[in-house]
N, C-alpha and C positions, 0 to 999 in steps of 0.2 A: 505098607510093608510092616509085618510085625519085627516085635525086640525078637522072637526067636528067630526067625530068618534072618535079620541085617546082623546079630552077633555071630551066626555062622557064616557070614560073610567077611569076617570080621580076624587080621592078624593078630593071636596071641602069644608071647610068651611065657612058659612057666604055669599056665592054665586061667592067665590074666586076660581078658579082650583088652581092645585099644580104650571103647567104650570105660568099662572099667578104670582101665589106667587114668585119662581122660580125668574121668569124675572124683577119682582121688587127689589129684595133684592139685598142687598150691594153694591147699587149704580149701577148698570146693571151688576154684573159680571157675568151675563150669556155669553152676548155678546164674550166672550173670549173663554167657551166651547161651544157658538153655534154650530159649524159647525161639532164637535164630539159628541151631545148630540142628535143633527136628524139624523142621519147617519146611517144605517146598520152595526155596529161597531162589529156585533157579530158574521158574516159569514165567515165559514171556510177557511181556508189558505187551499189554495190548492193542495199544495204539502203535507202539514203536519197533517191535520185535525182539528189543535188546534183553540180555536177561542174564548173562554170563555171572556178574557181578549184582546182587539186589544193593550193595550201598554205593558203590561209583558211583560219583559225582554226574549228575545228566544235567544236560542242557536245558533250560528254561521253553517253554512253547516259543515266548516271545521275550523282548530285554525286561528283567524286573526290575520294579521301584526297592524293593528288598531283598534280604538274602535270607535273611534269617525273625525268628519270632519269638515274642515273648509274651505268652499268653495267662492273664491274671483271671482265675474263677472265684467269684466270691460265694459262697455255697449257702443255700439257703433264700435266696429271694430277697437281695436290697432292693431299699423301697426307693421307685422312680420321684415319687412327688417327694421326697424327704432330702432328695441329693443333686439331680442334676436337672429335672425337669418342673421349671417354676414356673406354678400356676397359678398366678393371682387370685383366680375367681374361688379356686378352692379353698384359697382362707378367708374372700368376703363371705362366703356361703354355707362356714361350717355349720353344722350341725342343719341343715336343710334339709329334704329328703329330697331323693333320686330315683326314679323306677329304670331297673335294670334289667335286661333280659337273659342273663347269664349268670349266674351263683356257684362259682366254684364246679364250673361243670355241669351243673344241671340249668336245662334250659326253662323261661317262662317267664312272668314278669313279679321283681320282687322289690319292694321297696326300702331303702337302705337310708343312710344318713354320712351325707358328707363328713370329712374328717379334716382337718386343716391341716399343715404339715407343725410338724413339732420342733423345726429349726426355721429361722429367715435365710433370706437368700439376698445376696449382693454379688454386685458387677468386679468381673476382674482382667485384668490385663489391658491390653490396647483395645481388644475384640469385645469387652464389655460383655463376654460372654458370664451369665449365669452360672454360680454354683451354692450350695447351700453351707450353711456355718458349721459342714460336719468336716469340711475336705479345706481348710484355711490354706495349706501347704500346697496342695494340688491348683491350690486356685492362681498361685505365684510363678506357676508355670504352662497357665491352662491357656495360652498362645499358640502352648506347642500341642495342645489337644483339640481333638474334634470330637465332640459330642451326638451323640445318634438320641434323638429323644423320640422315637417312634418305631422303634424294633417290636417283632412281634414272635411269638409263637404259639404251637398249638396245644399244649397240656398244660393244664395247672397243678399236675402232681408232682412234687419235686423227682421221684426217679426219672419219669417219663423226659421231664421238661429238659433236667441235666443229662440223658441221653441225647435228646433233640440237640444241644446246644453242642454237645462236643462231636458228635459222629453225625448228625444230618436225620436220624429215627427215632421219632419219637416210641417207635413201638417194638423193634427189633432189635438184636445186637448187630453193630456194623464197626469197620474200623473208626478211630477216633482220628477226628482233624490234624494230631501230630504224625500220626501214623501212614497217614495221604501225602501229608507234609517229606515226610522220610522216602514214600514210598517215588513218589515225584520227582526228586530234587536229589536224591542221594545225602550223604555224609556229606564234610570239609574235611572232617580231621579222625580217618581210622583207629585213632587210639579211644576213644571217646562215643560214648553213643549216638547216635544222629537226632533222639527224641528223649527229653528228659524230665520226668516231673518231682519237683520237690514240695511233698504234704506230706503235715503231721500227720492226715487220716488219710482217709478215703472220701469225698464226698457220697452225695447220696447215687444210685446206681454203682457204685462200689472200684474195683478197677477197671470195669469197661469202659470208662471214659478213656483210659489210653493203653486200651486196647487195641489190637491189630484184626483180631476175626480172622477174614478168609487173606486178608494180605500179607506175606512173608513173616514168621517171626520177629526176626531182624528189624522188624518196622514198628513193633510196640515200643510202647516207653519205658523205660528204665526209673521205676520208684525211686526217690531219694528219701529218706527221713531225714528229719532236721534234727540235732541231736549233736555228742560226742563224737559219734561214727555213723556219720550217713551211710555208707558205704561199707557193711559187714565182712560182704564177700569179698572186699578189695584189700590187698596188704600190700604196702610200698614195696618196691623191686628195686635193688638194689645192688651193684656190681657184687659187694661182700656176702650175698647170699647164695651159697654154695649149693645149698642145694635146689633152691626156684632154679639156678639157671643148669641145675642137673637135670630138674623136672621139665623147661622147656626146651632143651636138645633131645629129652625123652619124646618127649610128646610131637617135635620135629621128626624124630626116626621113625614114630608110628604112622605117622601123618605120610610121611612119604611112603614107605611101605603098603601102606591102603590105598593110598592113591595110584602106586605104580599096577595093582593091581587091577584096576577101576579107569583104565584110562579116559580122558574126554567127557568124565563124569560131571558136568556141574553143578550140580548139586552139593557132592561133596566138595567140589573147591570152594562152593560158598559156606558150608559149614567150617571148613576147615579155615574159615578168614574168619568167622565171629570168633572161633578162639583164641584167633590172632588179636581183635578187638578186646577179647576179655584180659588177655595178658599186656594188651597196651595201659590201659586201665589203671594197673597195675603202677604203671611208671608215672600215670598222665591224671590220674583222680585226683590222688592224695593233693597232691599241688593245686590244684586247679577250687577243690576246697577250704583250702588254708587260708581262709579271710585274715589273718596274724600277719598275711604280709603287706596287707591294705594301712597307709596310715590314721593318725588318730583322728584326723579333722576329717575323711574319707568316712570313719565306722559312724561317729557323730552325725555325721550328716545323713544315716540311714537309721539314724535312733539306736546306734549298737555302741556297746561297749567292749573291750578286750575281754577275749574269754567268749564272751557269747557266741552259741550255736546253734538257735532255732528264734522264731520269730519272721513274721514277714519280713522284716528292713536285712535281715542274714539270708532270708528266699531271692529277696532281691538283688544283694549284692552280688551274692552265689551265680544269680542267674547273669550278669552285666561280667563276670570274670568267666562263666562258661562260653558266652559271645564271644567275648576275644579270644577265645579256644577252637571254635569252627564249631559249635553245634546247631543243627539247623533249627531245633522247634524247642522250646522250652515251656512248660507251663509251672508257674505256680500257685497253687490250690491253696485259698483262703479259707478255711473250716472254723475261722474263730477260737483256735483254741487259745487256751489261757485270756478271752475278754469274755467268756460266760457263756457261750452258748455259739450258737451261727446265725446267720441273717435272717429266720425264722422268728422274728417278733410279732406273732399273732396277740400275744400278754400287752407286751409294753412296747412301745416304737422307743422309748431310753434307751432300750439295748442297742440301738442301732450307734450308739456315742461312741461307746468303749471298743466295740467293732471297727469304725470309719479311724479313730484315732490310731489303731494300731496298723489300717494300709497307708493311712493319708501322706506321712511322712516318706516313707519307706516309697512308697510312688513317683513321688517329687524327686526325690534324691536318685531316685533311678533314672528320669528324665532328663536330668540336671547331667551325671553322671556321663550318660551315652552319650549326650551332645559334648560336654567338653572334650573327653573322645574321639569325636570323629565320628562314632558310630551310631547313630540315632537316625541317621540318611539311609542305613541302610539295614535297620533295625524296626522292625513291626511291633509297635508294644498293643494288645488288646485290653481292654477290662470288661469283663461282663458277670451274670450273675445268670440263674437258669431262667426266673421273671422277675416281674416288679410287686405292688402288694396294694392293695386298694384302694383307690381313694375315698372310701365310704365305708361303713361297716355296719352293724344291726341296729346297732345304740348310737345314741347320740350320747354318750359318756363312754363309750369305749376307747380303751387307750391303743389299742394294737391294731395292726392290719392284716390282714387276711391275704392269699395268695389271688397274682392277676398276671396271666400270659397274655393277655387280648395286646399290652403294649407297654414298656418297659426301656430304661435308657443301658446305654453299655458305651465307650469310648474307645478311639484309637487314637496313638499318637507316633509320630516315624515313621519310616517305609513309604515314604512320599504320598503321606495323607495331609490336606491342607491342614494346619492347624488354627486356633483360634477359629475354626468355623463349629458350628450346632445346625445338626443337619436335622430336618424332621422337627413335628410338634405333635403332641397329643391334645385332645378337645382341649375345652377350656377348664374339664376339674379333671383331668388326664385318666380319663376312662377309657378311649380307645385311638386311633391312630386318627390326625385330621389331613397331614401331608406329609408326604414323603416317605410312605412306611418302607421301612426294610425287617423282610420275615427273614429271619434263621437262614436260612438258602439263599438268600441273597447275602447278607455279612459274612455265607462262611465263600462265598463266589467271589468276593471282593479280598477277601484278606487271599485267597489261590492269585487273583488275577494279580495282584501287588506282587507278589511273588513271582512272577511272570509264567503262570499258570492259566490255562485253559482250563473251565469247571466242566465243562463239556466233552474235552479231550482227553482228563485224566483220568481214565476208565478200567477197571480189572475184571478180566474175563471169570466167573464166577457161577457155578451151577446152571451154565449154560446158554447165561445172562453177561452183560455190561453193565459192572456197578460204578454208581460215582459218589462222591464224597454229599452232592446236594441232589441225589437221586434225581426226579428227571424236571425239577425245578429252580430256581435260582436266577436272579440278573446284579451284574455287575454294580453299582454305586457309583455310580461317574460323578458325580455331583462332588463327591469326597476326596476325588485323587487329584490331588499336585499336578 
C-alpha cells in the first residue's frame, strides 16, 4: 500500500493526518517504532497460526534451559590459537613449513610457515581447562564456561563471514539471530524492545546483522550508542510534563478514531502497540540506563568508574541491568574502539593485547554478576567472533595472522550449558577441525534449542518459501547442554 493511499485512509484534523500527527509528537519518538509501525507485523506464524500480536509472549516449542541472551561479537577475526585453543605442537614447530590446500579462499597447494602463538597458555579452575595469558580474569571464572574449539564456517571474508555468524547466510541478506530470537519467543516487558544491540559502530556487513528482512519490523534490533545519550530519540516521561501527556491522550484519540474505522484490522492494532512500546520507552529506558544507580564496588568490578558511558565493562553492565528488565536478545558488538583498531591483526598479533584486555574483565564481572543474581541459570551468555586467523603465514618472520574460517573457538556460558567443559579440538597446529566440529548452523541450532526452540520448527512463510534461521542445515550440540 502506498503513503498516498493509506494517508487517504487516514482521520485528519485541521489538514493534519494521524501519520503526521504521529511523527511530530514527543520529540520524534516515532523514529524508535518506525520500522515495527510499517511493517506487516500481523502475518501468521507459520508453524502456529497465531499472529494477532507479533511481540506477545509465545510459548517455547518445548521447556527452555534459558529465557533470554546475551550475545558478545568480537569483530574482526580473534585469533583461535592466540586465546582459547592451545596447541602445543604449534609452538614446537614454529617457523616449519605446512602445505595447505586453501589460501584465503583460493584453492591448491601452498606452502606456508607455522607461526607459534605470541601468549602461553595455563590451566584454570577445577576443570584445568585451557586459556591463554590474554583472558587472566575470564580464566577465574572459566567453570562456568564451555569452550567450543572446533566451530566452523564457510567465508573468509569478514562481511560474508559476519553475515553467516549473525543471520545463518553467508551470501544473502536474512533476518539476524536476535531478530528469530524476538520473532520466537516474543517480548517480557512491552515497555522495552524485545532485541537490543549496544555498539560504538557497526561491525563489518553494517546493520544487517540485526536486522529483521522479511520478518516483522518489530523484530529488528534496536541500536544503542554507548555514549552521554544512548538513546536520542528517548526523553524521560514524567507526570510534570504537560504536554507528552497532551501529546499521548492526542495520539490515543487518533488511534482510536482510526481504528474505530478499520475494524478487526490487525495490522494496525499491531502498529498501534509499537507506539505504545515507544512511549513505554520513554518511562522505562532512561532508568534502565542509568548505571549511577549501580554501587561503587559493582562499576569497579566491570573496570568502570562513575561517570563513564561507553566501554565494553558499561555494554556489559547495561546489558546484565536490561536482563532484569525482561529483554529477550541482547547483543553486544566488540569493534575495538578506543584499543586501536579491531580483531584484524593481519600486521601484528600485539594488537590482540589491548583488544582481550578491554573484554576480559568486563566478561568475568558479567558472569560473576548474573550468577550472584540468580540469573545466569537462566541467562545464555555467547562470545564469538566471525573466524579465527592462521596458524601459519608466508614468512617465517611474520608477526601477524591472516584470516581462517576452516575452524575457530567462540564460548558459551549459562542457560544450562555444562560449564568448565572444552567441547571440540582442532589438528594438532589448529588448522582445521579434528573432533567434534560445530559449523555456524549447528551453534546457532543449539543456542534456539536452549531457548526451548525448535531450529526446524521456527519457520516464516516467505516468497513462497519456509525460511529458517539455519536454513535447511543445522544439529543440535548435545554434548554441551546441562
Amino acid at each position: 500500500m502506498t503513503d498516498m493511499s493509506q494517508s487517504a485512509m487516514e482521520p485528519s484534523t485541521g489538514g493534519l493526518s494521524r501519520r503526521a500527527m504521529l511523527g511530530r509528537a514527543a520529540g520524534g519518538f516515532g523514529s524508535i517504532a518506525l520500522a515495527g509501525m510499517l511493517a506487516d507485523e500481523a502475518r501468521a506464524d507459520g508453524a502456529t497460526g497465531a499472529a494477532v500480536d507479533p511481540l506477545a509472549p509465545r510459548e517455547p516449542h518445548f521447556p527452555p534451559r534459558a529465557t533470554n541472551v546475551i550475545f558478545m561479537f568480537s569483530t574482526g577475526g580473534a585469533s583461535h590459537v592466540d586465546t582459547f585453543d592451545y596447541r602445543p605442537q604449534l609452538f614446537a614447530d614454529h617457523g616449519k613449513t605446512v602445505t595447505i590446500d586453501n589460501w584465503q579462499g583460493k584453492l591448491g597447494e601452498f606452502k606456508r610457515f607455522l607461526k607459534r602463538p605470541d601468549w602461553n597458555f595455563r590451566q584454570y579452575g577445577e576443570s584445568g581447562t585451557w586459556v591463554s595469558d590474554l583472558f587472566p580474569h575470564l580464566g577465574q571464572v572459566i567453570d562456568e564456561v564451555c569452550i567450543l574449539n572446533s566451530v566452523e564456517g564457510d567465508h573468509t571474508g569478514h562481511d560474508k563471514a559476519t553475515m553467516g555468524m549473525h543471520t545463518g547466510s553467508f551470501n544473502f541478506a536474512r533476518p539476524g539471530i536476535g531478530s528469530w530470537v524476538s520473532y520466537g519467543l516474543g517480548t517480557e516487558n512491552r515497555n522495552l524492545p524485545s532485541f537490543m544491540v549496544l555498539a560504538p559502530a557497526a561491525p563489518y556487513a553494517g546493520a544487517q546483522v540485526w536486522g529483521s528482512d522479511f520478518l516483522p519490523g518489530c523484530h529488528q534490533g534496536t541500536h544503542v550508542l554507548p555514549g552521554p545519550n544512548p538513546l536520542p530519540n528517548v526523553k524521560s516521561l514524567s507526570p510534570g510534563e504537560n504536554l507528552q501527556r497532551l501529546e499521548l491522550a492526542l495520539r490515543d484519540r487518533f488511534n482510536s478514531m482510526h481504528l474505530a474505522q478499520r475494524p478487526g484490522d490487525a495490522a494496525l492494532e499491531a502498529r498501534i502497540r509499537s507506539f505504545e512500546t515507544a512511549f513505554g520507552m520513554q518511562r522505562e529506558a532512561p532508568e534502565a540506563f542509568d548505571i549511577g544507580q549501580e554501587t561503587e564496588a559493582t562499576l569497579q568490578s566491570y573496570g568502570l568508574k562513575p561517570g563513564d558511558n561507553k566501554g565494553f565493562g558499561w555494554q556489559c553492565l547495561v546489558a546484565r541491568r536490561l536482563i532484569e528488565r525482561g529483554v529477550r536478545f541482547i547483543e553486544l558488538i566488540d569493534t575495538g574502539s578506543g584499543s586501536g583498531g579491531n580483531w584484524d591483526s593481519h600486521g601484528n598479533m600485539q594488537a590482540h593485547a589491548p583488544l582481550a584486555r578491554a573484554i576480559d574483565q568486563p566478561q568475568a564481572a558479567l558472569i560473576t554478576d548474573l550468577k550472584q543474581r540468580g540469573l545466569l541459570d537462566n541467562t545464555l551468555l555467547v562470545w564469538t567472533t566471525e573466524f579465527g586467523r592462521t596458524p601459519y603465514n608466508t614468512s617465517a618472520e611474520a608477526k601477524g595472522r591472516e584470516h581462517h574460517h576452516q575452524v575457530f573457538s567462540s564460548w558459551l556460558a549459562g542457560g544450562g550449558v555444562k560449564g568448565g567443559l572444552t567441547h571440540g579440538s582442532s589438528d594438532e597446529h589448529g588448522i582445521g577441525p579434528a573432533e567434534g566440529r560445530v559449523h555456524v548452523h549447528d551453534l546457532h541450532a543449539t543456542i534456539l534449542h536452549l531457548l526451548g526452540l525448535d531450529h526446524e520448527r521456527l519457520t516464516y512463510r516467505h516468497a513462497g518459501r519456509d525460511y529458517r534461521l539455519t536454513d535447511v542445515h543445522g544439529n543440535v550440540v548435545q554434548e554441551i547442554i546441562a
